[in-house]
C-alpha positions in Angstrom: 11.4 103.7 131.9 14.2 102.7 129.8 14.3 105.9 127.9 14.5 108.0 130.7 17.7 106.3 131.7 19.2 106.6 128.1 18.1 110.1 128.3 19.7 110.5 131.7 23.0 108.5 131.0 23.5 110.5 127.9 23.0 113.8 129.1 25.7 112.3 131.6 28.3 111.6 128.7 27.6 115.0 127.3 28.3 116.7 130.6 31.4 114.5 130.9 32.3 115.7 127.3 31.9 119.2 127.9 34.0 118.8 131.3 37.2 118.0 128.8 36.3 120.2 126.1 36.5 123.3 128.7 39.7 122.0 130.4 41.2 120.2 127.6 45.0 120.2 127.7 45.3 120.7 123.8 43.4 121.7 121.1 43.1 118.2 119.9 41.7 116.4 123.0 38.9 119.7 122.7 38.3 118.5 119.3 37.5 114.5 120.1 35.5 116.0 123.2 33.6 118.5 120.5 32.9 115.2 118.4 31.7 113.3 121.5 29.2 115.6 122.4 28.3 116.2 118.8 27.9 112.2 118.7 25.8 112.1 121.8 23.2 114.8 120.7 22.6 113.2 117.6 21.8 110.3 120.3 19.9 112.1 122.3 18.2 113.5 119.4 17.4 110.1 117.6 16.3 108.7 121.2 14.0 111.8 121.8 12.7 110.9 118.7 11.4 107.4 119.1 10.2 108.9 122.4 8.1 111.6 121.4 7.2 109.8 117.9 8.5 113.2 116.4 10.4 112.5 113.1 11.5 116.3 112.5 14.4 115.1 115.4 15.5 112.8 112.6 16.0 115.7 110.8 17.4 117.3 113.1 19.9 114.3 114.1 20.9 114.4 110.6 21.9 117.9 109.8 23.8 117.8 113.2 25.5 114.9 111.5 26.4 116.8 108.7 27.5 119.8 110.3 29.7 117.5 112.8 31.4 115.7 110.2 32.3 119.1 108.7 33.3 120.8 111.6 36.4 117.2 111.9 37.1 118.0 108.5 38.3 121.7 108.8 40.3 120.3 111.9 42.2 118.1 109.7 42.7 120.4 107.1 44.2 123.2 109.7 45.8 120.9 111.6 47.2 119.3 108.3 48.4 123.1 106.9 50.1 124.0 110.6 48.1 127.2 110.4 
């Protein structure tokens, strides 16, 4: 019961996220919504996994992670050059 309603209140948040990253005012408010939603998966993931007793969404979770924390990077760095 309770991980349905994780599941469900999460998929919420992502849709929520996705709302501003499509009609985002500037490029940085699409950025935090992009991180949100890249935050949220890796929950979603993570809480999938403890449902299903699956550890390769760990794995999954963590290479989202990665690729997230990446992605924030190279928006600092352009928005740092003024490219």
């Amino acid at each position: 019961m309770i991980f349905e309603i994780l599941i469900t209140l999460l998929l919420l948040s992502i849709s929520i996220s996705l709302y501003r990253f499509l009609k985002g005012p500037t490029l940085s408010d699409r950025v935090v919504a992009f991180d949100v939603m890249g935050i949220m998966s890796i929950s979603l993931l993570l809480i999938l996994a403890l449902y299903f007793q699956r550890v390769v969404y760990v794995d999954i979770a963590l290479v989202l992670g990665l690729i997230g924390f990446l992605g924030s990077t190279i928006f600092g760095r352009f928005v740092e050059r003024g490219i």
